[in-house]
N, C-alpha and C positions, 0 to 999 in steps of 0.2 A: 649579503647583509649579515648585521652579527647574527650568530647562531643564538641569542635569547635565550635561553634555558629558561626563564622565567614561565615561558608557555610550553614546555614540553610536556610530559606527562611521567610523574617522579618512576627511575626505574630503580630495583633492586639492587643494592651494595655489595658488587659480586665480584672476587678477585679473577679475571680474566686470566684465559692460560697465555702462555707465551707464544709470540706471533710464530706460524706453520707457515711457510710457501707451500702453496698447491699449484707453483707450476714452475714451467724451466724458467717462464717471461718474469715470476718473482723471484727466483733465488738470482738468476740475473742483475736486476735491480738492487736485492739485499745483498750482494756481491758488492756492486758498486756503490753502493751505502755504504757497507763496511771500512772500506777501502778510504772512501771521503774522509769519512769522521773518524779514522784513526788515530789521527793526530790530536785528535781533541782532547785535553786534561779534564779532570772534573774537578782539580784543584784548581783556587780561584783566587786575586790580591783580596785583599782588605777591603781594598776600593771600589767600591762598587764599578767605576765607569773604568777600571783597568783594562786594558785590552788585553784578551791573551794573546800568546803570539808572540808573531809580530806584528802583527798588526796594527694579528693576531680583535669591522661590522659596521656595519654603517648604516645605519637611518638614513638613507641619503634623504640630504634637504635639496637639493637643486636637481630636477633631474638630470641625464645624462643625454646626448642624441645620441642616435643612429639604434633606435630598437630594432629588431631584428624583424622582419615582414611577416606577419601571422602568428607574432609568440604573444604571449598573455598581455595586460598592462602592465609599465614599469612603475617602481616606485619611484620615491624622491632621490637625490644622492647624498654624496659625504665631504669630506675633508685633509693635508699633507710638505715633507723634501727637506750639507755639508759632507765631506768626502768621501761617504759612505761607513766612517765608522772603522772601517778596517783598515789599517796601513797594511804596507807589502803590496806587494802584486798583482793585479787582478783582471780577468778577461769581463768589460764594461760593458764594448760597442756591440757586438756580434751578437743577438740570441739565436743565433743558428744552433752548432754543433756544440756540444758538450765539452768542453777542455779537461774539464777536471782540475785544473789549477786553482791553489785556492783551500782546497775543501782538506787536503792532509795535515796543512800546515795549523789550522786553530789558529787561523790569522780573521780571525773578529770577535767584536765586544759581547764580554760575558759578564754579564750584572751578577755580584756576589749578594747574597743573603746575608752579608757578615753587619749590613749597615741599611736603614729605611730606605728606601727608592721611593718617592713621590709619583706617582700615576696620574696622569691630566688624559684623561680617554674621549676626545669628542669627535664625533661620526656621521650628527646630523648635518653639518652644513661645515662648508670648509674653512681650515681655521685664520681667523683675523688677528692680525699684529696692529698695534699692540694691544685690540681689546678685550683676544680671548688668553693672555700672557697670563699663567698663574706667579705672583709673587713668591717667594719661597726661599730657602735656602740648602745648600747640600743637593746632594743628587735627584736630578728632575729627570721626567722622562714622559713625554706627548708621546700617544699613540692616536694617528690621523687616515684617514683615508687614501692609499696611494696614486689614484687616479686624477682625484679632483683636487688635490693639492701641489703647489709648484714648488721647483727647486727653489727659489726666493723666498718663500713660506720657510721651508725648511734652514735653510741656509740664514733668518732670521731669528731662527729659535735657537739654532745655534752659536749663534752673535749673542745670547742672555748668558753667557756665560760656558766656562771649560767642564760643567758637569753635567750638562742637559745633553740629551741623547734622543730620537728622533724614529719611532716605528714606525714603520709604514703596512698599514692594514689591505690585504689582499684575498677576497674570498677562492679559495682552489677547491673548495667542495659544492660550492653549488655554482649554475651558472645563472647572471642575474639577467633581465634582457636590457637594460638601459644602458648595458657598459659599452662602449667604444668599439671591442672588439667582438659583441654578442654575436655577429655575425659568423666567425671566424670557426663556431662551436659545431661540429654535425648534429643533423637532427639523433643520431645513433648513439652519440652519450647523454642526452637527456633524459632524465627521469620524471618522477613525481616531484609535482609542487611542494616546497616543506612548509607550506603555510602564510607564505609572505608573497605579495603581489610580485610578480615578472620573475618569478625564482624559484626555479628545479635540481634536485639532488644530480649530482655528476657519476657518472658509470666511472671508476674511479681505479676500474680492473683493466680500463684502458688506456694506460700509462702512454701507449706511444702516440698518442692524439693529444693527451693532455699535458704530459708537457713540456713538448715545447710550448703550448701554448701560454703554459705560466710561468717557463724563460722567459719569453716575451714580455710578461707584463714586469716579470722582477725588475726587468732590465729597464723597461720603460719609463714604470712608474715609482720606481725604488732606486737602484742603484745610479742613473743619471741624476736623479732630482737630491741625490746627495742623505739618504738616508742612512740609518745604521745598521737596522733591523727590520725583520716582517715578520706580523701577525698573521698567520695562515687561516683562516674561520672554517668551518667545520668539514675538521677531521673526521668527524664520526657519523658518516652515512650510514656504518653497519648497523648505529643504533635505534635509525629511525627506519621508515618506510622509504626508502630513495625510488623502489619500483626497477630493482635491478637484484638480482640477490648476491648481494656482496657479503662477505666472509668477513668475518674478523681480521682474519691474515689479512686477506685482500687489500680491507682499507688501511690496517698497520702497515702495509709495502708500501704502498701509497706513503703516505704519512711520514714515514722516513727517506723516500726518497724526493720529495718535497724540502726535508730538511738540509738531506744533502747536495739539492738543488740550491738552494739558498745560499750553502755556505761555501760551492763552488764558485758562487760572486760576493762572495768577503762578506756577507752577510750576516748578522745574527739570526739567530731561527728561534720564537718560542713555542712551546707547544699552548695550543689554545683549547682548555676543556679535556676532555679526556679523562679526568682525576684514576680511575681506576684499572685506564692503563701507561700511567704516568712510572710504574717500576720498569715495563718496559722498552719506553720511548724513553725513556731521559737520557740515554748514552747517546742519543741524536741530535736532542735539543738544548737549548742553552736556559732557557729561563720558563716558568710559565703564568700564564693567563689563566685562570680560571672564571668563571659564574656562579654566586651563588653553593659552595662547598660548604659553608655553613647552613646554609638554608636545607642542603639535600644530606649532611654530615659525609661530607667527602673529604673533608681539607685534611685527616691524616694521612691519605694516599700521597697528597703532594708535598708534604712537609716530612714523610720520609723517603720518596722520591729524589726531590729538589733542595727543599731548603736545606736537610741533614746533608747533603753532598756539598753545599756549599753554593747553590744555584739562586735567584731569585725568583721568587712566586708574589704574584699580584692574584686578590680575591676580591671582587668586584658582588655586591649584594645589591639585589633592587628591593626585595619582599622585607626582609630582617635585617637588622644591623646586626654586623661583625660582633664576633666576641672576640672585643681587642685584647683585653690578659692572653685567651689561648693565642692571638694571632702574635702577640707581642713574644709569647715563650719562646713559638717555633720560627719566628725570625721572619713571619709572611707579614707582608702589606696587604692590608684589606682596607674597604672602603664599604661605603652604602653612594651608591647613585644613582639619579633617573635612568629607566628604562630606554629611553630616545640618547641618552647621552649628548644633550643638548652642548652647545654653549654659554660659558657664563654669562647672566645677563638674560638669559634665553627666559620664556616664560617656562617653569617646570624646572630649571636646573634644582640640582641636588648635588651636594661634594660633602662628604661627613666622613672624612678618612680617620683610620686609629690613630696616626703619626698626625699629628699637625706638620704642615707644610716649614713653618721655623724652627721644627725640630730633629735636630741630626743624626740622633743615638737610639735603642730600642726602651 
């Protein structure tokens, strides 16, 4: 589920040091991180939906079956699915073994900061064509739930036109029990509940358990159903209580090898939250998500992180509204929305973007 920042508990504005492997199993991985995202420019077109190349929560409203026997209660579910986004080459069918193809070339879409990007974020219930369709113009982009949404869903947003782009939302940091695959998870990487029904922080130091298991779902529920991009939800167990004691490194290896999983299946990868260690991740990631950076004064991290490189940042407030002049300067899309991130129409929606939807320029 989305990681909410809205209920955490405000932490201190502290420049984090630079991610440390403390072991062979992470320099390993930042090895093969490297190596992925080599190829990746941080020079961007104009155009927001340019591809490089060649070529990020959910209220779930519906539950989900198959809870796993003896775990907590589940919540409700979410919302999601065109050719992935990435042209060139790309290993699809298989989430077995790792190819590695893919990931040197910066062969998938990188949303520039040079031009507004309109954000349609809904998570509680899965999205309906055509009555959760925001009208708009210029560069559009749904972020949906990658499980309980279909390639058809997706595959119709992308029929609204050549600039709509299509995330697909995938929790890797905690494990939920209503998903599909809850079963699939050992009792050994489960931690503490983060506060939200059927859902505990993920031991996150143990990379060879987890993921494949989140090949699996990219592949499943992302790159089959024709998406472009994944929202990854919470990166940052180190900052809360997961009931593992995980490192800073620990979860930044993590973190980036998520990314480079991503984009070893043509994917986009944004970083979600994080703001203050957003200097460090952005040579990973292509865009970011944030919560609330205004409300906790974070948005300078990711506006000289992201935006100043040329990357896209969305900033999503529930508690305050944006301050659109500063978001308008540093090139970020912010927003004020419901908490549930309902559907439009929904009782409780909320949509109070800086950029009006008809409008194409900063």
């Amino acid at each position: 589920m989305r990681n909410r920042r809205a209920l955490r508990v405000a932490r201190p504005l502290l420049r984090r040091s630079a991610m440390l492997p403390t072991s062979h199993a992470t320099l390993s991985i930042l090895a093969t991180a490297l190596l992925l995202t080599a190829g990746c420019s941080s020079a961007v077109s104009v155009d927001p939906f340019a591809d490089s190349g060649s070529t990020n929560n959910g209220d779930a409203g519906n539950a989900i079956a198959s809870d796993a026997a003896g775990t907590p209660d589940g919540p409700d579910a979410m919302a999601a699915a065109h050719d992935g986004g990435a042209e060139g080459s790309q290993a699809v069918g298989d989430a077995g073994a790792d190819t590695g193809e893919g990931g040197a070339t910066g062969a998938w879409w990188t949303p520039s900061s040079a031009t507004p990007m309109h954000f349609h974020w809904q998570l509680s219930a899965p999205l309906a064509i055509p009555a959760d369709e925001i009208a708009g113009q210029g560069a559009v982009v749904y972020d949906i739930d990658g499980e309980t949404n279909d390639a058809a869903t997706v595959a119709a947003l992308h029929a609204l036109g050549p600039d709509v782009k299509v995330v697909c939302y995938v929790d890797v940091g905690t494990w939920e029990n209503y998903r599909s695959d809850a079963s699939q998870f050992p009792a050994s990487v489960l931690g503490n509940g983060n506060g939200w029904p059927g859902e505990q922080w993920l031991d996150v130091r143990q990379q060879s358990i987890l993921l494949p298991l989140m090949k699996q779902r990219f592949v499943d529920w992302c790159v089959n159903k024709g998406f472009d991009a994944i929202e990854p939800d919470n990166l940052d167990a180190w900052e809360n209580n997961p009931g593992f004691p995980i490192t800073e490194a620990d979860n930044l290896a993590y973190d980036t090898a998520i990314a480079s999983l991503g984009h070893s299946l043509g994917l986009s990868v944004g970083l979600k939250n994080l703001p203050e260690n957003a200097a460090d991740l952005e040579p990973s990631f292509d865009w970011s998500l944030d919560e609330q950076c205004f409300e906790y004064s974070e948005c300078s991290f990711l506006e000289q992180a992201f935006a100043a490189n040329g990357k896209a940042v969305w900033d999503v407030e529930y508690n305050v509204a944006p301050d659109c002049t500063a978001a308008g300067t540093a090139h970020m899309n912010a927003e004020k929305r419901d908490l549930n991130l309902v559907a439009p129409g929904a009782s409780g929606y909320a949509y109070q973007p800086c950029v009006a939807d008809t409008q194409t320029t900063w």
